[in-house]
N, C-alpha and C positions, 0 to 999 in steps of 0.2 A: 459437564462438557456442553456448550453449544451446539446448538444445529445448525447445520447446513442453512436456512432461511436465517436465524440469529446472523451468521456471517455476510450473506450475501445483505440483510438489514444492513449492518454495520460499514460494509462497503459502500453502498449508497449515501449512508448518512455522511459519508468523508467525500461522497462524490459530490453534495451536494454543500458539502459544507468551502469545500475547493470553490464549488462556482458561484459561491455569494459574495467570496474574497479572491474572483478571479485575477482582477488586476494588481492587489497585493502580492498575490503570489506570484504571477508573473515578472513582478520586477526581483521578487529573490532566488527565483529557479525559472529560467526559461530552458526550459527541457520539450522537446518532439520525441517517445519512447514510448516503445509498447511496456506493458508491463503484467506482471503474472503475480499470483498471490496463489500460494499453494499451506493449506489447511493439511498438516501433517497430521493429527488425529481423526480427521473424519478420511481422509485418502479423496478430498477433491480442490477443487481450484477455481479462481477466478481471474477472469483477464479484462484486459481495456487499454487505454494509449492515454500517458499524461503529455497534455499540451497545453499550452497557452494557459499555462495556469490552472488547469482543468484537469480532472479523469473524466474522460468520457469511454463509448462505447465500452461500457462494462456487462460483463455475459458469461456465465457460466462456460464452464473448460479452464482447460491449463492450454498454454501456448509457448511450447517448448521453444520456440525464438525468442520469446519477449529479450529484451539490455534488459529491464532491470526486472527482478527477481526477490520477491520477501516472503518468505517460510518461515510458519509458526504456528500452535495450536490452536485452535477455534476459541478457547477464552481467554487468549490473548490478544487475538485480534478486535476481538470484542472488549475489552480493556482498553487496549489502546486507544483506539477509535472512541470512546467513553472519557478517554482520559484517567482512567485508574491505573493506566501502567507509561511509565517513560520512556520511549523508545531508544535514549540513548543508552540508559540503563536495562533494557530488554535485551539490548543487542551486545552489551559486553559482558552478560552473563549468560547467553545463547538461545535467553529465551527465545526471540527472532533473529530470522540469517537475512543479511539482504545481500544479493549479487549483483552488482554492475561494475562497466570499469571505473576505474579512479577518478574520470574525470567526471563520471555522473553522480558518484559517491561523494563527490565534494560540492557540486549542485545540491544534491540532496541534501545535504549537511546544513546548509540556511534555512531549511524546514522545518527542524529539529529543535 
């Protein structure tokens, strides 16, 4: 199982990896959304807002408003974020849940 510090590394590393290819990704998902990342084996969370291409303001908690929502265990999110796990395939076998509505779900979907 990862730690807590292992997850919130791996977050950064995708926040950071967002904003070296900010403009790229802006042009395949322009999203304004807060967003929550909830670590179901350790029982904590992480939040921030993707925009413009970006996650920023990333910060320990859960943010029970966030639109969109990705649930899943600490070494998968660290897989993910590494690249050792597929997200499309993570998510159609439950390893991670992601909640937003449909129309940010399919934003999102050009990430993928």
């Amino acid at each position: 199982m990862a730690s807590v510090d292992e997850c919130r590394q791996a977050l950064q590393e995708l926040a950071g990896r967002l904003d070296r290819n900010a403009e790229t990704v802006r042009e395949r998902v322009d999203l304004d959304r807060t967003l929550a990342c909830r670590i179901t084996d350790l029982d904590t969370a992480f939040h921030g807002r993707l925009t413009g291409g970006r996650l920023i303001d990333l910060t320990d908690g859960d943010d029970p408003k966030a639109k969109i929502v990705l649930s899943t265990s600490s070494d998968d999110l660290v897989a993910l974020v590494d690249g050792g796990l597929d997200i499309a395939r993570a998510v159609a076998s439950r390893r991670v849940s992601i909640k937003a509505n449909p129309f940010d779900l399919m934003k999102l979907r050009k990430l993928l």
